[in-house]
C-alpha positions in Angstrom: 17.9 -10.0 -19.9 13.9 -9.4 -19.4 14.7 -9.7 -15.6 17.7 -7.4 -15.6 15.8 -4.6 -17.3 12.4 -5.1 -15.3 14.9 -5.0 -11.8 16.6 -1.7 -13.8 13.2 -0.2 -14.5 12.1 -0.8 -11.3 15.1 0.9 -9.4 15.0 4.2 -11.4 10.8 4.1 -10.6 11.6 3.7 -7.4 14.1 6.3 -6.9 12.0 8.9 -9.4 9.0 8.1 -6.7 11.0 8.6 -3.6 12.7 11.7 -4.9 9.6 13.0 -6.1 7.9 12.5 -2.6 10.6 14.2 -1.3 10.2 17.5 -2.9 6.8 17.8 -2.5 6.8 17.0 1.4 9.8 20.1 0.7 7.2 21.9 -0.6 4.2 21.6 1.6 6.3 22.4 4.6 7.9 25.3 3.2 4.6 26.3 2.1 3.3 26.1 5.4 6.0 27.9 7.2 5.7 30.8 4.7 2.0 30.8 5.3 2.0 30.7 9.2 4.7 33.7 9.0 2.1 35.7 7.2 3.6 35.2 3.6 2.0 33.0 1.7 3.5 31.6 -1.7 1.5 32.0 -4.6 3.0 28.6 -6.8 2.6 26.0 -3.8 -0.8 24.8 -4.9 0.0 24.0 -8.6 3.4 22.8 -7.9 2.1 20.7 -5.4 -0.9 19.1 -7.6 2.1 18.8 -10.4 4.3 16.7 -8.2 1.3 14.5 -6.5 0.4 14.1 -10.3 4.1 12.9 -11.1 3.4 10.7 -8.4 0.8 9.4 -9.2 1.5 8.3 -12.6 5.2 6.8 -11.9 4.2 5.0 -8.8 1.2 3.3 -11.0 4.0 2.5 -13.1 6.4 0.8 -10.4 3.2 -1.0 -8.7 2.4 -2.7 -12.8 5.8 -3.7 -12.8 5.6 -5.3 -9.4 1.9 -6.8 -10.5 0.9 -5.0 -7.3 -2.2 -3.1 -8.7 -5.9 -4.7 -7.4 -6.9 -7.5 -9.4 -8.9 -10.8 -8.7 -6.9 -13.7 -8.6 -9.2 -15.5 -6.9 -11.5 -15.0 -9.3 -9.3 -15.2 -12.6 -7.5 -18.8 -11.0 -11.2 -20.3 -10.6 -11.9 -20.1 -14.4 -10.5 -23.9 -16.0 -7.7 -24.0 -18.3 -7.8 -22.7 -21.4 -10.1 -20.1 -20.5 -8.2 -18.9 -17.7 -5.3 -18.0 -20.3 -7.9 -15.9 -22.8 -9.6 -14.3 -20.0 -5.4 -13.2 -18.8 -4.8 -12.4 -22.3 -8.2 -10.0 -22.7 -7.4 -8.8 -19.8 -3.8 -7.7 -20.9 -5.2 -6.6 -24.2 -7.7 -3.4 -22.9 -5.1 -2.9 -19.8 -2.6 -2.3 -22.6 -5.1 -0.7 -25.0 -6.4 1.7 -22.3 -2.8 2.7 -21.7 -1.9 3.2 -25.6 -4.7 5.4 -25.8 -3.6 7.9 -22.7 -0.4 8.0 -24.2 -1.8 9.2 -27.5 -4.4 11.2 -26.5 -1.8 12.5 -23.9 0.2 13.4 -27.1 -2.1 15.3 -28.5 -3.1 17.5 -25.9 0.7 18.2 -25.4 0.6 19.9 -28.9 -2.7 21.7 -28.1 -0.9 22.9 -24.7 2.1 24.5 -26.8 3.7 28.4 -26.1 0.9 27.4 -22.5 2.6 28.2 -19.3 1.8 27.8 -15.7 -0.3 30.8 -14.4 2.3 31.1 -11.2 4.9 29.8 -12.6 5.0 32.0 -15.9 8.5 30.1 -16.9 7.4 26.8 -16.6 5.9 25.3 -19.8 2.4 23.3 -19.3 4.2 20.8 -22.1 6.5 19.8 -19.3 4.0 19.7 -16.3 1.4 18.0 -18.1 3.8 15.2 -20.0 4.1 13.1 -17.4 0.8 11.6 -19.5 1.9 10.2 -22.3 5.1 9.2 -20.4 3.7 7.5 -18.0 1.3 5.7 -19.9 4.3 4.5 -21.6 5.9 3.3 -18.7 3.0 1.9 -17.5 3.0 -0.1 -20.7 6.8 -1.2 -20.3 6.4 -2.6 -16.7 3.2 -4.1 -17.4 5.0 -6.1 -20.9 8.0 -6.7 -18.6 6.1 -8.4 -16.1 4.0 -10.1 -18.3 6.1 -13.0 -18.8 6.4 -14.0 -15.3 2.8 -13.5 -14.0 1.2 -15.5 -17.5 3.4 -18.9 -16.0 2.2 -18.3 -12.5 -1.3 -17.6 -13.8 -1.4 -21.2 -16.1 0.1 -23.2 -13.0 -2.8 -21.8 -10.7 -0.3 -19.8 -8.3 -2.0 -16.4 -7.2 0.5 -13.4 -6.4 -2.2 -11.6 -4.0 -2.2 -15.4 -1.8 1.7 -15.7 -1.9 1.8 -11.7 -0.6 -0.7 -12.5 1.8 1.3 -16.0 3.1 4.4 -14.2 3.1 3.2 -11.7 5.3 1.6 -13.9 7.8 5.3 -16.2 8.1 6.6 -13.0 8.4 4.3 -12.3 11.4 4.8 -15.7 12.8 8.3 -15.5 13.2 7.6 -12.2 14.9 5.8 -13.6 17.0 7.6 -16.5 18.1 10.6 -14.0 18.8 8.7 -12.6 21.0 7.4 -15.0 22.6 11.1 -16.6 23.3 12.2 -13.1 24.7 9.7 -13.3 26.8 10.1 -17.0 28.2 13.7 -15.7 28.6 12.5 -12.7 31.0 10.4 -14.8 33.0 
């Protein structure tokens, strides 16, 4: 079930991040195009710092799902056992802290933005541009419960995530490689 949902999650972030890209590479080409015909548009800029914002905030979402954030495995799998697991679980504690207290905060200035609307955008209410805070921080804590589970047994056997990116990479370029290297035995 904890899978299902964190695979769920992780398709709608996807999709929100890709369609979001989307329209903002939509809207920095119209942009331009208006602007090299003479005729600038006045909402570009703050749409554009809106969606990159959006971005932002939902892809940091997707990457703490997928554990994909910087961190220091290394580091973390070098302390002994028990340690290991309380310096995890402090670790997961101010992450998840930090996050409860940009959604809150982000709350609150949602109610100090009220009847607020963008300045070239006078129908757009800031409440919606600007809630993509407390959401996301939200979201951000989701993923990062959701994936939790998985990374604290991987963690307390010693297995890093950054080392098993790194060797599946380098298979990955191996097998390339010897590809290659047979299609070009072939030619010769």
């Amino acid at each position: 079930m904890l899978r299902t949902t964190a695979r769920g999650l992780e398709i709608l972030l996807e999709w929100a991040v890709i369609l979001l890209m989307v329209i903002l590479t939509v809207v920095v080409m119209v942009a331009v195009m208006f602007r090299i015909s003479g005729n600038s548009l006045s909402w570009y800029d703050e749409v554009a710092a809106i969606l990159l914002s959006w971005i932002t905030y939902y892809g940091a979402a997707l990457a703490a799902l997928k554990r994909r954030h910087i961190g220091f495995d290394t580091v973390l799998l070098a302390i002994p056992m028990p340690w290991r697991m309380v310096a995890l679980a402090l670790a997961e504690i101010v992450v998840l802290g930090f996050f409860y207290l940009l959604a809150t905060t982000g709350l609150e200035v949602l109610e100090v933005l009220e009847g607020e609307r963008l300045v070239s955008l006078t129908w757009v209410p800031i409440q919606f541009t600007q809630s993509v805070i407390p959401v996301g921080a939200a979201l951000f804590i989701v993923c990062e419960l959701l994936s939790l589970p998985e990374y604290w047994t991987k963690t307390a056997r010693g297995v890093s995530l950054e080392h098993a990116e790194i060797e599946e990479e380098v298979e990955t370029e191996m097998q390339k490689a010897a590809v290659l290297a047979a299609e070009k035995g072939r030619t010769n």
